[in-house]
Residue, then its C-alpha position, 0 to 999 in steps of 0.5 A: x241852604x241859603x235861609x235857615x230859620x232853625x237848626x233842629x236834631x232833624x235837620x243836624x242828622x241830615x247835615x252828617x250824611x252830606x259830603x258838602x254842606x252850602x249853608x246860610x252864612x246871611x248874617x254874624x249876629x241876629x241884630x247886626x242889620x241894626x247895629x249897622x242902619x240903626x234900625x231894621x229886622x232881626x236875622x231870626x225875624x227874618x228866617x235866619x239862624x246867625x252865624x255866631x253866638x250861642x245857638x249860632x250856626x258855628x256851634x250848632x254845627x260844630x260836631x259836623x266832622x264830614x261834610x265840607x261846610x262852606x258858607x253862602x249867601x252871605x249879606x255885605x253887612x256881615x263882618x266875616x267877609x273882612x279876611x283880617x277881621x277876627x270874624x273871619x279867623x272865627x270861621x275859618x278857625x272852625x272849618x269854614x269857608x266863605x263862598x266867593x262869586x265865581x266859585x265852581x265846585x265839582x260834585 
């Protein structure tokens, strides 16, 4: 699921039956395109739920306990990709991981 405009009841029930979910992972904060250019369009603007805050993608999708959840298509702006950066530490502390180029996962 590489843009998620929002994530609804519908949408959750559907994740608790999957045993791996690849998902929007495009940016951390819905402004993060304009705090980093000074300018631009916001993540939900541009059909994507961010990864943090209060109806983010990491606590809207907290109560997954089955699937493997890892994130995809994420944007070079986003500052979950610094491994040292507590951004990162968020995912990872949440279950998460961050799909890297070159990954292959056996299904």
């Amino acid at each position: 699921m590489p843009a998620v405009p929002v994530i609804d009841d519908a949408l959750l029930q559907r994740l608790e039956s999957a045993d791996l979910v690849l998902f929007d992972g495009t940016f951390w904060s819905d402004d993060e395109l304009i705090q980093v250019q000074g300018s631009g369009s916001t993540a939900r603007e541009m059909g994507h739920v961010p990864v943090s805050g209060a109806d983010g993608t990491l606590r809207k999708l907290a109560r997954l306990r089955r699937p493997r959840t890892v994130f995809i298509h994420v944007n070079n702006t986003n500052p979950m990709l610094d491994e040292s950066g507590p951004e990162h530490r968020d995912v990872s502390d949440a279950g998460w991981e961050i799909a890297e180029d070159g990954w292959n996962l056996d299904l």
